[in-house]
NURO-458488 format. One record per atom (N, C-alpha, C, CB): x, y, z. Coordinates in steps of 0.2 Angstrom, whole numbers, plus 5000, padded with zeros to 4 digits. Each point is the difference from the previous one (the first is absolute). Glycine has a CB too. Layout:
N
{c1: X; c2: Y; c3: Z}
...
REM end
This chain:
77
{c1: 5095; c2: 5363; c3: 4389}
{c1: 4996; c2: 4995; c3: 5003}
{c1: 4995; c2: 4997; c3: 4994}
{c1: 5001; c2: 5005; c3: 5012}
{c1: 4997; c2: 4999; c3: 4986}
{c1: 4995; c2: 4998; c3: 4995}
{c1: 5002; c2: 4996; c3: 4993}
{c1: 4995; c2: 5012; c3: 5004}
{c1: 5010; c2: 4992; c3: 4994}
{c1: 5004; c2: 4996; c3: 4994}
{c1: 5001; c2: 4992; c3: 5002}
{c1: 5006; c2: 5011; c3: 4996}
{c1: 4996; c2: 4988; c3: 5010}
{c1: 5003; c2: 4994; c3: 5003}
{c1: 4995; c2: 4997; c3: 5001}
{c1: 5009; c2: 5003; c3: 5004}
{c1: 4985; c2: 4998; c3: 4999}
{c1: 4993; c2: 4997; c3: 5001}
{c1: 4998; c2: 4997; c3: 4995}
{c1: 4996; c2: 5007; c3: 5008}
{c1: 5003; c2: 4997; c3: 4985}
{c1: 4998; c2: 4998; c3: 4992}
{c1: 5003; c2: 4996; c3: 4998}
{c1: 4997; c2: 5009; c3: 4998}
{c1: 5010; c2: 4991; c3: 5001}
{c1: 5004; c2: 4995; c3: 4998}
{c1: 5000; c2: 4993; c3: 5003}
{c1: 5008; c2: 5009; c3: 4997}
{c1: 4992; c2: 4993; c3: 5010}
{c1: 4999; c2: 4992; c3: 5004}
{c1: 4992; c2: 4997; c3: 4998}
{c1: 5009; c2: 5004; c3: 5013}
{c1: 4987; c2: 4998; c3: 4989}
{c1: 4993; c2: 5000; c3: 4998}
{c1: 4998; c2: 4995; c3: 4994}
{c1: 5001; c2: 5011; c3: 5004}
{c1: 5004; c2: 4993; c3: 4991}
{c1: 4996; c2: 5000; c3: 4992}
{c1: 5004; c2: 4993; c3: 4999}
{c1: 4999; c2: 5015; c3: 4995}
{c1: 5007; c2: 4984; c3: 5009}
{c1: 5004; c2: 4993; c3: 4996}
{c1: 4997; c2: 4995; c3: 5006}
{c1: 5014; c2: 5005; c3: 4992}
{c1: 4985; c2: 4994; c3: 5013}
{c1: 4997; c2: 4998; c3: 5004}
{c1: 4993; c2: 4997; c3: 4996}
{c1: 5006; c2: 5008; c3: 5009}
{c1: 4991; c2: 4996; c3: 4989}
{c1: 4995; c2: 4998; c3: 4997}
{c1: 4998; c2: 4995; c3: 4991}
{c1: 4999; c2: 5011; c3: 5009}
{c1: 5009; c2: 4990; c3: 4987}
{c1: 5001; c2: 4998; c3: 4998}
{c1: 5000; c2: 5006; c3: 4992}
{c1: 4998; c2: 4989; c3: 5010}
{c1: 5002; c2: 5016; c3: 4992}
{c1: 4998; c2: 5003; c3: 4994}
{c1: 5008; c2: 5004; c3: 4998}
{c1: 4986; c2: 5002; c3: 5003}
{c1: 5015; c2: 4998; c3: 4990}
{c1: 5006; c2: 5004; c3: 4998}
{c1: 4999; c2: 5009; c3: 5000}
{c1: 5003; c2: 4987; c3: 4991}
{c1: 5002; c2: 5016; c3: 5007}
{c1: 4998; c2: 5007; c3: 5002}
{c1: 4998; c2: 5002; c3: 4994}
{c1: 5008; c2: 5002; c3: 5010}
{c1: 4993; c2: 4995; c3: 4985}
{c1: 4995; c2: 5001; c3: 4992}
{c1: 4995; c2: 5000; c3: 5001}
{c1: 5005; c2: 4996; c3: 4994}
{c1: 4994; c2: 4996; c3: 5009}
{c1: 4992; c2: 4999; c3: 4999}
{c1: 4995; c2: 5006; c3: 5006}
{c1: 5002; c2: 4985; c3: 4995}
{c1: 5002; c2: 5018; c3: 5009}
{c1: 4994; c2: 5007; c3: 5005}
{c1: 5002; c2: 5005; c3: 4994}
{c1: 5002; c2: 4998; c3: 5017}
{c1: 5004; c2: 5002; c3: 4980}
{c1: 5000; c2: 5005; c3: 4995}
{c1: 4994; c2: 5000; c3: 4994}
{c1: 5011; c2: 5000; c3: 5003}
{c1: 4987; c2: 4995; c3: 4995}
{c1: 4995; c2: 5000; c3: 4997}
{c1: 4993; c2: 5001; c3: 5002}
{c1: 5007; c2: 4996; c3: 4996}
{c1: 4994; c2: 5000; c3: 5009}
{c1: 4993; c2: 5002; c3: 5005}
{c1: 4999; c2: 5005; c3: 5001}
{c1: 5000; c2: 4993; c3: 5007}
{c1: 5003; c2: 5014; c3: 4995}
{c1: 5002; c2: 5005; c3: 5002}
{c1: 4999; c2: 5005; c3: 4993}
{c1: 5007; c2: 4993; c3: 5010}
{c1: 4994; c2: 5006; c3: 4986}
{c1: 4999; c2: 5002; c3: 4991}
{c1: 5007; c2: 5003; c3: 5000}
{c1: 4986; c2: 5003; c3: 4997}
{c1: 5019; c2: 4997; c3: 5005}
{c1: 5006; c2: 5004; c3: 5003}
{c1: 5005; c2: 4997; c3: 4995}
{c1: 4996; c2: 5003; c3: 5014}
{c1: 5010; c2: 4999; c3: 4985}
{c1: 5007; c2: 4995; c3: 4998}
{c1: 5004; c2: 4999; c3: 5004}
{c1: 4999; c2: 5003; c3: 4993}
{c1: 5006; c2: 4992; c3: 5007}
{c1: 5001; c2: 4998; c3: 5006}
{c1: 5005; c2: 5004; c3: 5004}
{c1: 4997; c2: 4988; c3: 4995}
{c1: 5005; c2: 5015; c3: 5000}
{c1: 5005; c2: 5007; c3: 5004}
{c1: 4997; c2: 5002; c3: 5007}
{c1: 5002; c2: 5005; c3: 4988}
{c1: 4992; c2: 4997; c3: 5008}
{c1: 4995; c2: 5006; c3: 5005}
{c1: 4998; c2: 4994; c3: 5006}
{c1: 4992; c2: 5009; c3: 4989}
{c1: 5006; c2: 4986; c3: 5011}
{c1: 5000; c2: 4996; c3: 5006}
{c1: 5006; c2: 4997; c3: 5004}
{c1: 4990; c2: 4998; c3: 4995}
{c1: 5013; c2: 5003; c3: 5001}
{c1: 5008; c2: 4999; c3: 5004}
{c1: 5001; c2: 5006; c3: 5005}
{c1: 5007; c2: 4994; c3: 4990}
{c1: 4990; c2: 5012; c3: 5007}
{c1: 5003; c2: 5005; c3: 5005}
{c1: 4997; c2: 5001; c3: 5005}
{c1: 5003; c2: 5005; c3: 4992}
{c1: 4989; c2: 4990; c3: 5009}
{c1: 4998; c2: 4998; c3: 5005}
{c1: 5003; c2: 4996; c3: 5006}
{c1: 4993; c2: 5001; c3: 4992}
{c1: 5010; c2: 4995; c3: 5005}
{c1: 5003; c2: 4995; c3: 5005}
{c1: 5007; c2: 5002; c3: 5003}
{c1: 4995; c2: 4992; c3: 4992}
{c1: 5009; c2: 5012; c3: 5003}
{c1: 5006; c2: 5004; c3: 5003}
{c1: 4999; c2: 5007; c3: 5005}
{c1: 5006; c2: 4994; c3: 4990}
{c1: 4987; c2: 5007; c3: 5009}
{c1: 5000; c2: 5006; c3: 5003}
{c1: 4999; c2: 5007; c3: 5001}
{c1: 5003; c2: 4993; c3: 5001}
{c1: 4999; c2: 5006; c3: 4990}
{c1: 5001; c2: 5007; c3: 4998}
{c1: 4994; c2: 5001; c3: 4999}
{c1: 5011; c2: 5001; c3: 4993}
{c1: 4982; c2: 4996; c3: 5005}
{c1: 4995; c2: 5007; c3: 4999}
{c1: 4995; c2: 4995; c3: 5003}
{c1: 5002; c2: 5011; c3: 4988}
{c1: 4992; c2: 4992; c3: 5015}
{c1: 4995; c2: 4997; c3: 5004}
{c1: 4993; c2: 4998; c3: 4995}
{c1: 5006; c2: 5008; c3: 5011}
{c1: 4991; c2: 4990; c3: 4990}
{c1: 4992; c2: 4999; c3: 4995}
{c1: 4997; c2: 5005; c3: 5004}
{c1: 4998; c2: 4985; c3: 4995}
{c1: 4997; c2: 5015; c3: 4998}
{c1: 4993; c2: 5005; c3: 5003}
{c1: 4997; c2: 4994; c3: 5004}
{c1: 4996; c2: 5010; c3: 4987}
{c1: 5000; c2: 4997; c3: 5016}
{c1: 4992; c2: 4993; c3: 5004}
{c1: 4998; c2: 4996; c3: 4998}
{c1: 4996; c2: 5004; c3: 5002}
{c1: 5001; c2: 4997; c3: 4993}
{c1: 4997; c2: 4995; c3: 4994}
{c1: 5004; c2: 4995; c3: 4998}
{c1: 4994; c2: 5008; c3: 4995}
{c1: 5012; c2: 4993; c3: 5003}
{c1: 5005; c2: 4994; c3: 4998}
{c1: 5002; c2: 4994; c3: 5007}
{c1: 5005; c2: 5011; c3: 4990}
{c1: 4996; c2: 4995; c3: 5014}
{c1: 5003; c2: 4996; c3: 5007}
{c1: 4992; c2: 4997; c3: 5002}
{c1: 5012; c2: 5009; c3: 5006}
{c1: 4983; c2: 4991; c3: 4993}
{c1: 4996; c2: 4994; c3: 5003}
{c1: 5000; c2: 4995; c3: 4995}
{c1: 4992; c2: 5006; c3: 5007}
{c1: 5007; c2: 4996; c3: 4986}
{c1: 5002; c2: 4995; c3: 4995}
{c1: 5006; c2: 4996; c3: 5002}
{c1: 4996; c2: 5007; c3: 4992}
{c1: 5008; c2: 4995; c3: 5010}
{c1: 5007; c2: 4995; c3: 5001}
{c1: 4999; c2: 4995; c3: 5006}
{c1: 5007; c2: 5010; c3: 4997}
{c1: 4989; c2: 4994; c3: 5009}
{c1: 4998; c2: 4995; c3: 5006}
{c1: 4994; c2: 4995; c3: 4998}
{c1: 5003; c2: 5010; c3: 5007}
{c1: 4992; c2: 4992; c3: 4991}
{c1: 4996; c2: 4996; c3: 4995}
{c1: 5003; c2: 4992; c3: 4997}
{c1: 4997; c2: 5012; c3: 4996}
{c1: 5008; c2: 4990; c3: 4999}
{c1: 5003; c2: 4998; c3: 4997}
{c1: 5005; c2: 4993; c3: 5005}
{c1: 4996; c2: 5013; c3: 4991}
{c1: 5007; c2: 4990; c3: 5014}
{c1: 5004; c2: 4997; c3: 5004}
{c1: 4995; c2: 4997; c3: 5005}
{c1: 5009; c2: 5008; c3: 4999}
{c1: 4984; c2: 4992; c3: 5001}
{c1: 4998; c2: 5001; c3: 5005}
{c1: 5001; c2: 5002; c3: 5008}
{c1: 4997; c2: 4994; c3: 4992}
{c1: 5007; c2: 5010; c3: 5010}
{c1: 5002; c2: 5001; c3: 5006}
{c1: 4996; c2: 5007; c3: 5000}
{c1: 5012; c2: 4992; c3: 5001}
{c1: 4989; c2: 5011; c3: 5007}
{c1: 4998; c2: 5007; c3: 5000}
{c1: 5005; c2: 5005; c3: 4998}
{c1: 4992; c2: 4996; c3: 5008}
{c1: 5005; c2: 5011; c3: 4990}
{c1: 5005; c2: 5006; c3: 4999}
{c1: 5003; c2: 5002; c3: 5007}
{c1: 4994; c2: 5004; c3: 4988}
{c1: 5004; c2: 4994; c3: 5018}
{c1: 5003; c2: 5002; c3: 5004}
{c1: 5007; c2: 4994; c3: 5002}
{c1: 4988; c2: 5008; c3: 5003}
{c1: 5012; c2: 4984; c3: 4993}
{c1: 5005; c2: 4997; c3: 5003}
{c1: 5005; c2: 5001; c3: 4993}
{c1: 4993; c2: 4992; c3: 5010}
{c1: 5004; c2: 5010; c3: 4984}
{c1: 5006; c2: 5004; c3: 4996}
{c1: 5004; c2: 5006; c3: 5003}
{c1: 4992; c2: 4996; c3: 4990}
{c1: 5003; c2: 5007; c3: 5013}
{c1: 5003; c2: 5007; c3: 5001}
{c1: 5004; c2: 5000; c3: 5007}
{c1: 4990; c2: 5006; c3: 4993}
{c1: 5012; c2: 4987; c3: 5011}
{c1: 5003; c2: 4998; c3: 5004}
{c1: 4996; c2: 5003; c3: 5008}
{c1: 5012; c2: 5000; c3: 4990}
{c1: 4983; c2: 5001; c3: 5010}
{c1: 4995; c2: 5002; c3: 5008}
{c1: 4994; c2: 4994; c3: 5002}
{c1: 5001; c2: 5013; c3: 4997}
{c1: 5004; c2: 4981; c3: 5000}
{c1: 4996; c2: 4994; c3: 5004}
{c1: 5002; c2: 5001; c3: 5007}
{c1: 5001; c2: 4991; c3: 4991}
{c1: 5004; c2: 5008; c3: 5011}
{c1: 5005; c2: 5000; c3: 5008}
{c1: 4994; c2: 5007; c3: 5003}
{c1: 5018; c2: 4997; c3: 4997}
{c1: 4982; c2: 5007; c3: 5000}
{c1: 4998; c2: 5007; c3: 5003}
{c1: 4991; c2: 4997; c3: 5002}
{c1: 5010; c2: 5011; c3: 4991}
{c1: 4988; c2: 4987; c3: 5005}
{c1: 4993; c2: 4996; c3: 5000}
{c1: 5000; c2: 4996; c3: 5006}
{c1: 5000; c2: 5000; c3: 4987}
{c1: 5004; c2: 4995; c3: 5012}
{c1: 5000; c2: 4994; c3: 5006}
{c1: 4999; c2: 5004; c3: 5006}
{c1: 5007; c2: 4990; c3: 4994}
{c1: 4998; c2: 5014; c3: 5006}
{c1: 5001; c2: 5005; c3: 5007}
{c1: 4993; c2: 5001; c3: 5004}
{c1: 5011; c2: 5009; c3: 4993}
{c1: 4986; c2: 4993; c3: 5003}
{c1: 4995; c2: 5004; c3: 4999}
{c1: 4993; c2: 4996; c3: 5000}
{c1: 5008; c2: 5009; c3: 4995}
{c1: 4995; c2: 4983; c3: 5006}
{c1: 4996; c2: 4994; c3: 5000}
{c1: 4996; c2: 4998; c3: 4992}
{c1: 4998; c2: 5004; c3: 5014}
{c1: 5004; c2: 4996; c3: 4983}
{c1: 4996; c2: 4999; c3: 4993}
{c1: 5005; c2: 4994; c3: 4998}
{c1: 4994; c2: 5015; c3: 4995}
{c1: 5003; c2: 4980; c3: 5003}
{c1: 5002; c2: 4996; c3: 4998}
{c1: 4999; c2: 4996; c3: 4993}
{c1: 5000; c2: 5002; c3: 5012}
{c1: 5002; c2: 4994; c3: 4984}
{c1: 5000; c2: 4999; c3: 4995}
{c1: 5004; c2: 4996; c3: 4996}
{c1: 4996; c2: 5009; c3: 5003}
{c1: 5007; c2: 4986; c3: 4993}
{c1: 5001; c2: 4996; c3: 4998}
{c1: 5002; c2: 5003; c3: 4993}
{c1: 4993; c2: 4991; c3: 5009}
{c1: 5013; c2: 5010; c3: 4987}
{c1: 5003; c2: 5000; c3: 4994}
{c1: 5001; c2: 4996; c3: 4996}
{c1: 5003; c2: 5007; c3: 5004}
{c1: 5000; c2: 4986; c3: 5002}
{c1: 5005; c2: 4996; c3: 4994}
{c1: 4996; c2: 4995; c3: 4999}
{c1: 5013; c2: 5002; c3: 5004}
REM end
């Protein structure tokens, strides 16, 4: 979920996966492995990323729906 949130997000927004690689101080390997899944960001990095996206770490981390449920509402796109 997460990988697929970041990827949709990041090109949505208009950013290449280099340029959060750089943002990120990371190479683009290491943030690819973000997007496919294989390894997750620390804290620090995953608000950086939200930041960065502006969106929240909970609609990266796919618990918007769980949110709305639960009445919280909020606007990403």
């Amino acid at each position: 979920m997460f990988g697929t949130r970041l990827n949709q997000t990041r090109k949505s927004k208009g950013f290449t996966a280099q340029q959060m690689a750089d943002f990120l101080s990371m190479n683009l390997r290491a943030y690819r492995n973000y997007e496919s899944d294989n390894r997750f960001p620390s804290p620090e990095t995953l608000v950086k990323i939200a930041d960065k996206l502006d969106v929240s770490i909970d609609f990266l981390l796919g618990r918007d729906d769980f949110l709305k449920s639960h009445g919280v509402f909020f606007d990403e796109h």
